[in-house]
PQR file with spaces between the fields and no chain letter, atoms N, CA, C, O and H, PARSE charges and radii, in Angstrom:
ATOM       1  N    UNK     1     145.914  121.899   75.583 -0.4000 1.5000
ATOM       2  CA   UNK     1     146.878  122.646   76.357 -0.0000 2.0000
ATOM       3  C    UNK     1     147.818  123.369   75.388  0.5500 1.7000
ATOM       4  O    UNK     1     148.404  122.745   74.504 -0.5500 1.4000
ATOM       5  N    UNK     2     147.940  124.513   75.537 -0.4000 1.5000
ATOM       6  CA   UNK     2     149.024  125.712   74.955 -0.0000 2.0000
ATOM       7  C    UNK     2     150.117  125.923   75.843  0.5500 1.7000
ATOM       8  O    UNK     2     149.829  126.152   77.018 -0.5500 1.4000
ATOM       9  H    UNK     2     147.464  125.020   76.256  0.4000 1.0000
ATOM      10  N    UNK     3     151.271  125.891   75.521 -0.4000 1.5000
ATOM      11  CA   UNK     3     152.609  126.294   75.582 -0.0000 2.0000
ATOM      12  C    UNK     3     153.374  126.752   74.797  0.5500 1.7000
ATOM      13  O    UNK     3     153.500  126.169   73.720 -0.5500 1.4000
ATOM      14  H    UNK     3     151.504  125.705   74.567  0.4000 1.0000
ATOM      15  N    UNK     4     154.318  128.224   75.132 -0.4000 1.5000
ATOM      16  CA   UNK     4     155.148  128.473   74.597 -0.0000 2.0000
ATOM      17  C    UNK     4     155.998  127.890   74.387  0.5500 1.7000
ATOM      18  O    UNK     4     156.429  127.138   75.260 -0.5500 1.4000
ATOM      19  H    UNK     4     154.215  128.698   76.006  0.4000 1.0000
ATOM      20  N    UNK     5     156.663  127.982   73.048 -0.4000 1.5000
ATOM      21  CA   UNK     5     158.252  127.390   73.213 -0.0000 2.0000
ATOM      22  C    UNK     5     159.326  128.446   73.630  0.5500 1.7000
ATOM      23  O    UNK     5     159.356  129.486   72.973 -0.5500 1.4000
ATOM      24  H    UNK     5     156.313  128.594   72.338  0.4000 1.0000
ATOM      25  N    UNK     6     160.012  128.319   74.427 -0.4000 1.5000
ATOM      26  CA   UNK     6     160.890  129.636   74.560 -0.0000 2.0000
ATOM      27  C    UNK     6     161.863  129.268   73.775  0.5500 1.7000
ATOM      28  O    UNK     6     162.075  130.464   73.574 -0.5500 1.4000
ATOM      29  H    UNK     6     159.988  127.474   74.961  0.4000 1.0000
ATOM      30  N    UNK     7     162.827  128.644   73.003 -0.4000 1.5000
ATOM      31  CA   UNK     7     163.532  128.533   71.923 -0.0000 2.0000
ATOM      32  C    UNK     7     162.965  127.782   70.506  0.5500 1.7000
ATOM      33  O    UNK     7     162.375  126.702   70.540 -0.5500 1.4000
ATOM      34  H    UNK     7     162.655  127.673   73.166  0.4000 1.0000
ATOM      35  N    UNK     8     163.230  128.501   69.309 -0.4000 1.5000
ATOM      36  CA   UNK     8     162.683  127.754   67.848 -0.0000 2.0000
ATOM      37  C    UNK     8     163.183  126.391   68.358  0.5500 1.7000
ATOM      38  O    UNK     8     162.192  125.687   68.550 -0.5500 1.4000
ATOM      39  H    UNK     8     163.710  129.379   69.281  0.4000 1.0000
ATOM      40  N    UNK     9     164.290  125.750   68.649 -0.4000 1.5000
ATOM      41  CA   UNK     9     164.672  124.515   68.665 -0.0000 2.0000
ATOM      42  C    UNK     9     164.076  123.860   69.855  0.5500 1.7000
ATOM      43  O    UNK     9     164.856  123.128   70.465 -0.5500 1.4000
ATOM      44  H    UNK     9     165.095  126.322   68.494  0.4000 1.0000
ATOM      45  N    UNK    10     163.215  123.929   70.190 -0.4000 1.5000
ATOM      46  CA   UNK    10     162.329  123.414   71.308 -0.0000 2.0000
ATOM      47  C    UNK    10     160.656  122.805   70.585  0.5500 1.7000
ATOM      48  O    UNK    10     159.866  123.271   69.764 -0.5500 1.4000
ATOM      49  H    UNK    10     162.581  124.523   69.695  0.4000 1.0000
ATOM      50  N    UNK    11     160.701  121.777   71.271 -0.4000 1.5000
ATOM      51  CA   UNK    11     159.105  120.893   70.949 -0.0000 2.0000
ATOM      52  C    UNK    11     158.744  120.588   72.023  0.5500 1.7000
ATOM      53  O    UNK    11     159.287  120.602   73.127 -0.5500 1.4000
ATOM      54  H    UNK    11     161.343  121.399   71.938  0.4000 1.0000
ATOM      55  N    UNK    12     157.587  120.242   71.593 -0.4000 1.5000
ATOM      56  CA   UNK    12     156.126  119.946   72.530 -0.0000 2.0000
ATOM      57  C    UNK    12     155.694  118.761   72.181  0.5500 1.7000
ATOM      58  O    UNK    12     155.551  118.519   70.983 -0.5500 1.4000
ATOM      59  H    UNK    12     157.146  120.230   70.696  0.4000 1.0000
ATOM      60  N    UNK    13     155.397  117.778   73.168 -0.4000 1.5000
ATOM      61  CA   UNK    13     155.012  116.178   72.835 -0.0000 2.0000
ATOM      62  C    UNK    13     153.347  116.637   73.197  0.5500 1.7000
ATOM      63  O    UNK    13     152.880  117.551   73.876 -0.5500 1.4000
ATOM      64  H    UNK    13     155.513  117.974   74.141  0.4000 1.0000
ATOM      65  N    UNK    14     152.639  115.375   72.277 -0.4000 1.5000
ATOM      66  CA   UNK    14     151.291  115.500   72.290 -0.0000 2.0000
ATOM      67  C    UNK    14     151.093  115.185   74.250  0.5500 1.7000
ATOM      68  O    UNK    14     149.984  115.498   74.684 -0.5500 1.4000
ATOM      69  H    UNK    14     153.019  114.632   71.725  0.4000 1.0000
ATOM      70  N    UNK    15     151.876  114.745   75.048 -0.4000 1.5000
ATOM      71  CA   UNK    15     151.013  114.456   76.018 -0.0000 2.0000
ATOM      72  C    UNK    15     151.931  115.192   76.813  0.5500 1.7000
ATOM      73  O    UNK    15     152.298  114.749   77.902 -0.5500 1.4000
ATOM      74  H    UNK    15     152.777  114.491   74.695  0.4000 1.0000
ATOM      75  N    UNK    16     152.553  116.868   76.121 -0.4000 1.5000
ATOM      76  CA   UNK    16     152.499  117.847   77.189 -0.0000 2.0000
ATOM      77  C    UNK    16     154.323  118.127   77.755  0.5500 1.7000
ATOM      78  O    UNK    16     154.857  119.010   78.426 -0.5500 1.4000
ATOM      79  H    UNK    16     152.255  117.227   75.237  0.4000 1.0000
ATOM      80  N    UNK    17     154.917  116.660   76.955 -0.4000 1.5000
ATOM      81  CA   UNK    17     156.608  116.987   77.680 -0.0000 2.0000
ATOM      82  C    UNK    17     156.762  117.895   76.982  0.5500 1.7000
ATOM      83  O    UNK    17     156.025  118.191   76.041 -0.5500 1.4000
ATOM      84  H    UNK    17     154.483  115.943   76.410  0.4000 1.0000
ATOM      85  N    UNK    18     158.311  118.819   77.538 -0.4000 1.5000
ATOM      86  CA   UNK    18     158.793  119.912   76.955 -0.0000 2.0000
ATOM      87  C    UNK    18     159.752  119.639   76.182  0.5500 1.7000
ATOM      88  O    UNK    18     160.242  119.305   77.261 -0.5500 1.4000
ATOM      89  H    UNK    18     158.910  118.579   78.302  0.4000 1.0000
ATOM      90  N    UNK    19     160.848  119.356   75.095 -0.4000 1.5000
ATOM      91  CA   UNK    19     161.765  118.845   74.874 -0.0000 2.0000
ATOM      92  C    UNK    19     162.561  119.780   74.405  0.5500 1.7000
ATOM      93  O    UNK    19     161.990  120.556   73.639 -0.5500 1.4000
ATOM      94  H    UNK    19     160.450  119.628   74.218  0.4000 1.0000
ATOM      95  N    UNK    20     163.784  120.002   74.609 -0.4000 1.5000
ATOM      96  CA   UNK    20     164.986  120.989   74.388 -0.0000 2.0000
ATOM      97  C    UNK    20     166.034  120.126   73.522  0.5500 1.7000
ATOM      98  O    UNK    20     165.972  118.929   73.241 -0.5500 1.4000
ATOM      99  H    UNK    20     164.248  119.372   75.232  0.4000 1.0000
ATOM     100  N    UNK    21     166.999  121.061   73.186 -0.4000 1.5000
ATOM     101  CA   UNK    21     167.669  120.041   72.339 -0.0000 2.0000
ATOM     102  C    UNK    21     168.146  119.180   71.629  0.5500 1.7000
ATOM     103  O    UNK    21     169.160  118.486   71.542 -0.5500 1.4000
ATOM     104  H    UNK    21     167.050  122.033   73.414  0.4000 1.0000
ATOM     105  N    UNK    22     166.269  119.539   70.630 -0.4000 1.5000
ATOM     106  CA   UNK    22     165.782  118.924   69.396 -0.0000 2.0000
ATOM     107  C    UNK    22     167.230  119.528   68.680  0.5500 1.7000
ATOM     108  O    UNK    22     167.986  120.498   68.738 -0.5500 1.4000
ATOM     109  H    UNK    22     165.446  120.102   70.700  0.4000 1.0000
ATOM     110  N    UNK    23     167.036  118.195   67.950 -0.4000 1.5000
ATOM     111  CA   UNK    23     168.184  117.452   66.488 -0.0000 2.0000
ATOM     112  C    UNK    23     167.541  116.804   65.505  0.5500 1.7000
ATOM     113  O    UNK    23     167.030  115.748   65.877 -0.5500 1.4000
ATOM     114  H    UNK    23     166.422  117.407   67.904  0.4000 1.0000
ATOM     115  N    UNK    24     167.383  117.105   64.280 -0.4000 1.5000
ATOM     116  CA   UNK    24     167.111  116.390   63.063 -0.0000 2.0000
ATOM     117  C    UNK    24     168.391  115.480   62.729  0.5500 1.7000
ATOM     118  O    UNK    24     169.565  115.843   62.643 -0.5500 1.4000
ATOM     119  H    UNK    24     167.798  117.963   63.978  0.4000 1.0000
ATOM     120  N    UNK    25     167.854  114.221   62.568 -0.4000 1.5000
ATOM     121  CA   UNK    25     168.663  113.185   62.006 -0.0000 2.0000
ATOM     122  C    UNK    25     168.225  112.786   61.020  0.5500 1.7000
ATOM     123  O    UNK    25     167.111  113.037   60.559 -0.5500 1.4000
ATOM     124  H    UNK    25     166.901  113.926   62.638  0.4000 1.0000
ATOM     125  N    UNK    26     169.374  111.850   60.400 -0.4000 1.5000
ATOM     126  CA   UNK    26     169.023  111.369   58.892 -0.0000 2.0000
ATOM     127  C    UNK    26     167.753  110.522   59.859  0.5500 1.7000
ATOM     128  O    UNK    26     166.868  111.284   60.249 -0.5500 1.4000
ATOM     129  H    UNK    26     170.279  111.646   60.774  0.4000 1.0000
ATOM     130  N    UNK    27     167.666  109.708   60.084 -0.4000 1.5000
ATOM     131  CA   UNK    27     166.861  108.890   60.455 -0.0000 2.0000
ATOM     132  C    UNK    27     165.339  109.174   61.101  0.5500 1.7000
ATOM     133  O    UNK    27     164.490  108.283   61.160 -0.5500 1.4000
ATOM     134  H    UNK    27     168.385  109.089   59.767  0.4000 1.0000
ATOM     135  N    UNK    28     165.164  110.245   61.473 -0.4000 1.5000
ATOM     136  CA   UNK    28     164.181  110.998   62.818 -0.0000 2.0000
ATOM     137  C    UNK    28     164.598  112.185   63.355  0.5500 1.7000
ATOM     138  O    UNK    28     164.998  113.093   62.626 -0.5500 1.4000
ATOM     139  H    UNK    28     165.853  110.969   61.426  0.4000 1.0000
ATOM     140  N    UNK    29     164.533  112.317   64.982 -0.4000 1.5000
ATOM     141  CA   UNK    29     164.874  113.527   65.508 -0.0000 2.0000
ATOM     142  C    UNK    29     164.914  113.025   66.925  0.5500 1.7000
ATOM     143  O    UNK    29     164.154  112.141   67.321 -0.5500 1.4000
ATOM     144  H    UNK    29     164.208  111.580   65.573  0.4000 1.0000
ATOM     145  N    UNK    30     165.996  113.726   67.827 -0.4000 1.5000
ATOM     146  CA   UNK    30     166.033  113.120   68.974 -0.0000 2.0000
ATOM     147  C    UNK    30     166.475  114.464   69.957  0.5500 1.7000
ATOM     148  O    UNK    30     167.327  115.133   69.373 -0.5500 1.4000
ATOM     149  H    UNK    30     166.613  114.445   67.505  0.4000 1.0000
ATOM     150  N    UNK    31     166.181  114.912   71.033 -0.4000 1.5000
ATOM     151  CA   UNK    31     165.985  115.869   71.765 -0.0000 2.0000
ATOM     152  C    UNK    31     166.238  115.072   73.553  0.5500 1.7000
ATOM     153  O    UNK    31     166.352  113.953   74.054 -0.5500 1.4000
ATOM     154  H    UNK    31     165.488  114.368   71.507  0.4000 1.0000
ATOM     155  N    UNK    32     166.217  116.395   73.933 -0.4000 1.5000
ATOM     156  CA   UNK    32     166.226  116.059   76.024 -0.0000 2.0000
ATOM     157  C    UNK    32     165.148  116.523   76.616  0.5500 1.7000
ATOM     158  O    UNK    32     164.856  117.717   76.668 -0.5500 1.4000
ATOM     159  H    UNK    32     166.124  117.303   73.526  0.4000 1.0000
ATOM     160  N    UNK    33     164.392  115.456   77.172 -0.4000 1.5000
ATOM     161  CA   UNK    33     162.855  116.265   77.146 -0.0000 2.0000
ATOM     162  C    UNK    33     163.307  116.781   78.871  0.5500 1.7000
ATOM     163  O    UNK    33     163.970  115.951   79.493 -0.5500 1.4000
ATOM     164  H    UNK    33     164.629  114.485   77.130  0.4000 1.0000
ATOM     165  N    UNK    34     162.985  117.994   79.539 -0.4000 1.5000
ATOM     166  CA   UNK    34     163.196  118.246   80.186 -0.0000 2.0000
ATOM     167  C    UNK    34     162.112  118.537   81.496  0.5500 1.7000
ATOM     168  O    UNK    34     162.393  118.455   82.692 -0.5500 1.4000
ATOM     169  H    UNK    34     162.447  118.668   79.034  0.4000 1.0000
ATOM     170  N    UNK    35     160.393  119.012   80.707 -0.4000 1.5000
ATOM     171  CA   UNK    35     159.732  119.259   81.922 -0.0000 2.0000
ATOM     172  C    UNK    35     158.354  118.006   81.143  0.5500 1.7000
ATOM     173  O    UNK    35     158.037  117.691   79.996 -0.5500 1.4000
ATOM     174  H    UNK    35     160.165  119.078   79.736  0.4000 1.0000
ATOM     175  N    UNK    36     157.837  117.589   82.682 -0.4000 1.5000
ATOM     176  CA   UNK    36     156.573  117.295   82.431 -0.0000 2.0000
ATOM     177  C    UNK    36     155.371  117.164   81.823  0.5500 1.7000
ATOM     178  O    UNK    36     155.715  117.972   80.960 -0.5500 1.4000
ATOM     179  H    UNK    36     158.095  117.845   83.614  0.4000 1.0000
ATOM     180  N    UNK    37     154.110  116.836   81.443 -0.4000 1.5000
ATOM     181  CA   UNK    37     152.962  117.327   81.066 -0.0000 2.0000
ATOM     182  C    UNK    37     152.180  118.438   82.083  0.5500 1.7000
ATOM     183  O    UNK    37     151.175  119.102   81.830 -0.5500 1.4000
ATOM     184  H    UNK    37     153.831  116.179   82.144  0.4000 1.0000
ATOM     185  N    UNK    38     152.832  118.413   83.078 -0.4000 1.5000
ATOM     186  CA   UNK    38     152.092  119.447   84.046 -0.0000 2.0000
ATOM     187  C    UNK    38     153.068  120.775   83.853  0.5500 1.7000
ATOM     188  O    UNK    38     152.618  121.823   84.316 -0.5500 1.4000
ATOM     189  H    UNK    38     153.648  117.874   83.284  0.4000 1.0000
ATOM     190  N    UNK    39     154.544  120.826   83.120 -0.4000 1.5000
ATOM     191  CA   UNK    39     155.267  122.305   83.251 -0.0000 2.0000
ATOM     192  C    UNK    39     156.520  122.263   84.575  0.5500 1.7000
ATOM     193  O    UNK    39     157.353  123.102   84.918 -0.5500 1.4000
ATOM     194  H    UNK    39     154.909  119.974   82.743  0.4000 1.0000
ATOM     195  N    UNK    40     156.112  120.528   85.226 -0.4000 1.5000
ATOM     196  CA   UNK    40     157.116  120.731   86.583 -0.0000 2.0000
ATOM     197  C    UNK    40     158.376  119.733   85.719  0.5500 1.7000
ATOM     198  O    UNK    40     158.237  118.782   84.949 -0.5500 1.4000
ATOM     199  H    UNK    40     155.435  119.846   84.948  0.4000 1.0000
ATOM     200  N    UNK    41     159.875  120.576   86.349 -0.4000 1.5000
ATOM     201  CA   UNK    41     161.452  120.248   85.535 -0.0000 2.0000
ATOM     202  C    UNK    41     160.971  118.435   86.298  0.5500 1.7000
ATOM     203  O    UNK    41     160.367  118.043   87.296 -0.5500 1.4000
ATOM     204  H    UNK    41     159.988  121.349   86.974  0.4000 1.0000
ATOM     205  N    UNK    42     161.683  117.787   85.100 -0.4000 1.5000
ATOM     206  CA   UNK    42     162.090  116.653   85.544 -0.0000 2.0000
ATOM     207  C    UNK    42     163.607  116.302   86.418  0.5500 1.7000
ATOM     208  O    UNK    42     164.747  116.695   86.174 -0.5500 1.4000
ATOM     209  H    UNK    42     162.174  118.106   84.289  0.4000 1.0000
ATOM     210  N    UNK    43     163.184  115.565   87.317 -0.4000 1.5000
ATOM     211  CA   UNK    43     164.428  115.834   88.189 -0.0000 2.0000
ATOM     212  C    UNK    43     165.657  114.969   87.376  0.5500 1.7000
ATOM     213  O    UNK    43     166.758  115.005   87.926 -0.5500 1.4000
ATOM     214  H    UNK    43     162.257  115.245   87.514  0.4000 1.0000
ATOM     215  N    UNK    44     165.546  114.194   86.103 -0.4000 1.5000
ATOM     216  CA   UNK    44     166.468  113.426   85.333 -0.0000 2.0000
ATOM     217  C    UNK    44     166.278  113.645   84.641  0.5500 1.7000
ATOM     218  O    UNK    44     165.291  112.987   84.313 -0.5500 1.4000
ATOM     219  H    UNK    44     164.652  114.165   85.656  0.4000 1.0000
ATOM     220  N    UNK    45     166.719  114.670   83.463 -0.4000 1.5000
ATOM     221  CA   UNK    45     166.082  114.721   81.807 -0.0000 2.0000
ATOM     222  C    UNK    45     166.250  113.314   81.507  0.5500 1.7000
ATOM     223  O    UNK    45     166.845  112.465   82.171 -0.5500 1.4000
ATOM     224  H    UNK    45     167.520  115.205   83.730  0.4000 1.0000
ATOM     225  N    UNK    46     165.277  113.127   79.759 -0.4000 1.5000
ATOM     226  CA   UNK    46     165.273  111.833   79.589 -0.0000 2.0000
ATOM     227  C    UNK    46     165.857  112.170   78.133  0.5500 1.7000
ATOM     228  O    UNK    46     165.530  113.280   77.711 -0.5500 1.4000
ATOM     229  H    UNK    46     164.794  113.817   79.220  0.4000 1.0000
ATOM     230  N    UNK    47     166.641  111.417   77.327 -0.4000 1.5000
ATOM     231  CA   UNK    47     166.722  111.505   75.886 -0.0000 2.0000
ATOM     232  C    UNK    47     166.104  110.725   75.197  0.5500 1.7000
ATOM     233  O    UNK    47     166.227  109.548   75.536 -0.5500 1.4000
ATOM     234  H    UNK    47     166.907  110.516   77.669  0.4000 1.0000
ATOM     235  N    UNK    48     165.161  111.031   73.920 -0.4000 1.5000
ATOM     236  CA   UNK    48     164.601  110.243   73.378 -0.0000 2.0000
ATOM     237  C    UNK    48     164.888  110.342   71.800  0.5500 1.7000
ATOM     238  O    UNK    48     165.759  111.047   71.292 -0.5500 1.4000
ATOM     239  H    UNK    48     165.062  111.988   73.645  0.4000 1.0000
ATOM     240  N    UNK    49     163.947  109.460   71.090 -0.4000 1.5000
ATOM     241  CA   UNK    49     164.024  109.552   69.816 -0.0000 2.0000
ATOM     242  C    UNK    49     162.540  109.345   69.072  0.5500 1.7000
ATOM     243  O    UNK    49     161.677  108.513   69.351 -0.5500 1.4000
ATOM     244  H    UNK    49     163.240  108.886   71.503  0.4000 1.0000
ATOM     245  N    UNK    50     162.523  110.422   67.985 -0.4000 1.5000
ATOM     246  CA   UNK    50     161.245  109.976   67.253 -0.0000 2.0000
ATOM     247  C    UNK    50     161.497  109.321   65.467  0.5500 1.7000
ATOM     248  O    UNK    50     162.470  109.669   64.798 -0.5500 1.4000
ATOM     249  H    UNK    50     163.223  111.099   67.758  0.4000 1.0000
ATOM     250  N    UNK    51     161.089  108.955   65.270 -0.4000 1.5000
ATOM     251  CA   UNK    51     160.517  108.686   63.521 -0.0000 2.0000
ATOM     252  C    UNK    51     160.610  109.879   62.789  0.5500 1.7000
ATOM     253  O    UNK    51     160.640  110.925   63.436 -0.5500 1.4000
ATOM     254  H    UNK    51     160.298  108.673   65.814  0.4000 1.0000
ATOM     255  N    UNK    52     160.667  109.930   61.441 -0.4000 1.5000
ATOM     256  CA   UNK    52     160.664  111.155   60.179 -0.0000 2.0000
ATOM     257  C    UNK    52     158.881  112.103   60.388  0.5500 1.7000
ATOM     258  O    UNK    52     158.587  113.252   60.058 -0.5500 1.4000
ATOM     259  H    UNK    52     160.643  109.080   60.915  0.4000 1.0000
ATOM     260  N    UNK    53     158.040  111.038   61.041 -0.4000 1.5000
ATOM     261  CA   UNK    53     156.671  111.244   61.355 -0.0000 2.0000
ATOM     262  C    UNK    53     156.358  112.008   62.586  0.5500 1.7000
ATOM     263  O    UNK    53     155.283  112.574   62.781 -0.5500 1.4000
ATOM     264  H    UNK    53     158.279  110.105   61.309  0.4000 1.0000
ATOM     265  N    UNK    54     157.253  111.991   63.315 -0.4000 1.5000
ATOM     266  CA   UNK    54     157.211  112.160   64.990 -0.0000 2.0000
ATOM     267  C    UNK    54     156.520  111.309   65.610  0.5500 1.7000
ATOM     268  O    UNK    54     155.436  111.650   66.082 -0.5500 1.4000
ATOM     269  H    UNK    54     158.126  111.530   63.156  0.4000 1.0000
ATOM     270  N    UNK    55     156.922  110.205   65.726 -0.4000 1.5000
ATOM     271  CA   UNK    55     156.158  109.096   66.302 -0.0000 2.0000
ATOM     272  C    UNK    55     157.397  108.268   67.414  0.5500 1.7000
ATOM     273  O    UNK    55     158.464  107.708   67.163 -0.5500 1.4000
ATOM     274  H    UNK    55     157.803  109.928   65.342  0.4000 1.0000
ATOM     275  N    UNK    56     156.664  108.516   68.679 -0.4000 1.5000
ATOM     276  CA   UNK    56     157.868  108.218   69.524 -0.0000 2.0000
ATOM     277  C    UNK    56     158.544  106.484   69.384  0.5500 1.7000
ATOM     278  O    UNK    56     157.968  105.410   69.210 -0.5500 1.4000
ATOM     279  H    UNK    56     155.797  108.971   68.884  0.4000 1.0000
ATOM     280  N    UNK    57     160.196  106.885   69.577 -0.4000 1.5000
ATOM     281  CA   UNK    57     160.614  105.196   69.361 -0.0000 2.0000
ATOM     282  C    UNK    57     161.110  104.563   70.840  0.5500 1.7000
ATOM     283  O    UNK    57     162.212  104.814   71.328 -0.5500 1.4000
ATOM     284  H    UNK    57     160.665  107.757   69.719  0.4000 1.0000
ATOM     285  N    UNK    58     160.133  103.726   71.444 -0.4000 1.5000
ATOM     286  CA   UNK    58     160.600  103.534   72.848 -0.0000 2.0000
ATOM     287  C    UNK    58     161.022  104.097   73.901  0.5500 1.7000
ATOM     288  O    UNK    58     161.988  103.764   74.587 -0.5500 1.4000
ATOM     289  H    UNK    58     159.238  103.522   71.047  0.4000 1.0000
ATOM     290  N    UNK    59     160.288  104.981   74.052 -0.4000 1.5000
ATOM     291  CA   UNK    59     159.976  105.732   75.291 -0.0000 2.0000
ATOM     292  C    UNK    59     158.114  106.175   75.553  0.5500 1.7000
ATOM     293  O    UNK    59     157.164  105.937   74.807 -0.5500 1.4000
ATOM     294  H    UNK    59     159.503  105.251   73.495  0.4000 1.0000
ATOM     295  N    UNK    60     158.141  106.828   76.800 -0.4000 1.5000
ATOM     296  CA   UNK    60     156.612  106.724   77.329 -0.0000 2.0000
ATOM     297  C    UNK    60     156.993  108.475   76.675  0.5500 1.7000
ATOM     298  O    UNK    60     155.849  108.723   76.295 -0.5500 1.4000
ATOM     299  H    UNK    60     158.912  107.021   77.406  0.4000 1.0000
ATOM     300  N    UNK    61     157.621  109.478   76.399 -0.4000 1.5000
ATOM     301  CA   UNK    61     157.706  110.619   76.781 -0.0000 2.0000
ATOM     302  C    UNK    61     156.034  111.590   76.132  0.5500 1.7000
ATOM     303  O    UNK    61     155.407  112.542   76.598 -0.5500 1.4000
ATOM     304  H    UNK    61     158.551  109.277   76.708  0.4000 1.0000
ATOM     305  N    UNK    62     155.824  110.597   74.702 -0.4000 1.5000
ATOM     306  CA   UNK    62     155.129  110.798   73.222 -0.0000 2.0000
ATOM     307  C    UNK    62     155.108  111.569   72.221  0.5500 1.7000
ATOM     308  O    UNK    62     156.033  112.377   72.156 -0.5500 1.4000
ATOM     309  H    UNK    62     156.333  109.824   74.324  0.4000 1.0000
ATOM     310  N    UNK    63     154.263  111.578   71.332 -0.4000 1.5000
ATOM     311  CA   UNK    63     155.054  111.723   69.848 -0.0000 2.0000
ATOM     312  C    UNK    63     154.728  113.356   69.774  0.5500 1.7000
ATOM     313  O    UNK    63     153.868  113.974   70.401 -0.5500 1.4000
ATOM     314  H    UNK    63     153.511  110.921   71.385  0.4000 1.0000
ATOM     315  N    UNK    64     155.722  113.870   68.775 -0.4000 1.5000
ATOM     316  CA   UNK    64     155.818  115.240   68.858 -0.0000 2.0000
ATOM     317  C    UNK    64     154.582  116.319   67.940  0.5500 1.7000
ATOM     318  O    UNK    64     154.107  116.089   66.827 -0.5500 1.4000
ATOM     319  H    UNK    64     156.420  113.368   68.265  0.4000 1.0000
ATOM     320  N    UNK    65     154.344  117.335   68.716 -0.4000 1.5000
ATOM     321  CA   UNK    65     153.612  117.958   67.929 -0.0000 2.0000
ATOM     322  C    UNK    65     154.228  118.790   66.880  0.5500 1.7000
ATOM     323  O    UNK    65     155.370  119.227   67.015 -0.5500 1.4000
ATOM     324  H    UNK    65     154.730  117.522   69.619  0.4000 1.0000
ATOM     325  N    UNK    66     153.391  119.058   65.673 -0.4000 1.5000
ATOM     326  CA   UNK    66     153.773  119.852   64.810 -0.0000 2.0000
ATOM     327  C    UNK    66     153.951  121.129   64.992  0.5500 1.7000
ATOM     328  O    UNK    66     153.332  121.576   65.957 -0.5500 1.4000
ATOM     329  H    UNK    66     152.463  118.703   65.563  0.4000 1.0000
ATOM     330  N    UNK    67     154.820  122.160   64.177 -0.4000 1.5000
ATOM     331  CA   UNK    67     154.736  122.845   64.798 -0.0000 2.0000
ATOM     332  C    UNK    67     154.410  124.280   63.587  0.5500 1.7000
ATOM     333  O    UNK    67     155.166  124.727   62.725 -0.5500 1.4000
ATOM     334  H    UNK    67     155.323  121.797   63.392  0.4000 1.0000
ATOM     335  N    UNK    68     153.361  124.602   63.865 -0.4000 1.5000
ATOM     336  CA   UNK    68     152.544  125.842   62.586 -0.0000 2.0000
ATOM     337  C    UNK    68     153.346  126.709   61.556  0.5500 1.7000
ATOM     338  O    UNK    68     153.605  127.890   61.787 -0.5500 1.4000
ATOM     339  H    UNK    68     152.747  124.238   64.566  0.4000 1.0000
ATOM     340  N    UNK    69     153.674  126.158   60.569 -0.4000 1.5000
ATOM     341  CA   UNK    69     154.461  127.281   59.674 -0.0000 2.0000
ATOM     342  C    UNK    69     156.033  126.710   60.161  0.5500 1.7000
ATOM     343  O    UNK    69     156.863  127.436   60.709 -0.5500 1.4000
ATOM     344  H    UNK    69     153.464  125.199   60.381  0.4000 1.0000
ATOM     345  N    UNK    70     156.258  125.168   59.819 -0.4000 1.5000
ATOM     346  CA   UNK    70     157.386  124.743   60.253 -0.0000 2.0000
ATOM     347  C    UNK    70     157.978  123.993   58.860  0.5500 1.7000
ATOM     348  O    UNK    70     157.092  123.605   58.099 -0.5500 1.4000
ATOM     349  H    UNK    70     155.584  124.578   59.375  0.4000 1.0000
ATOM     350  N    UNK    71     159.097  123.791   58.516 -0.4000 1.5000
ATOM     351  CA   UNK    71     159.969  123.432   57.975 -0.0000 2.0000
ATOM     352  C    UNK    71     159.977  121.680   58.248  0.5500 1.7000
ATOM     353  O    UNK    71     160.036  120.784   57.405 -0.5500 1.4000
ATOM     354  H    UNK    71     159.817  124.105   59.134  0.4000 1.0000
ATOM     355  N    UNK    72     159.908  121.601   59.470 -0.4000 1.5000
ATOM     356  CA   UNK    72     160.580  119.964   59.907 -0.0000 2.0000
ATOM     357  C    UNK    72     159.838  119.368   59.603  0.5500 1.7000
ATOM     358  O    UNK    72     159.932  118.148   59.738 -0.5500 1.4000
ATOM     359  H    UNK    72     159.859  122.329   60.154  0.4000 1.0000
């Protein structure tokens, strides 16, 4: 599955969430995932957190994709 990101500061989890309001931390990176694996808004954003790896830390949301010609 392909999706745009409509902002650079926006990611894509391998199983399709949308996440906005990606943050690099010393520790990982933690964002508000906002839509689905299907593209439909979640009616509660969720906040999560990943690893230096993108490997999700306790949440179902999952781990983030890379993103082509990226820095992070």
């Amino acid at each position: 599955m392909s999706r745009r990101l409509r902002h650079p500061n926006h990611r894509i989890t391998d199983n399709g969430h949308y996440v906005c309001g990606f943050k690099r931390k010393t520790d990982g990176y933690s964002g508000r995932v906002v839509e689905d694996g299907e593209g439909k808004w979640l009616a509660l954003p969720g906040y999560a957190t990943w690893d230096k790896q993108g490997q999700a830390i306790d949440h179902e949301f999952g781990n983030l994709v890379r993103r082509k010609n990226s820095n992070d």
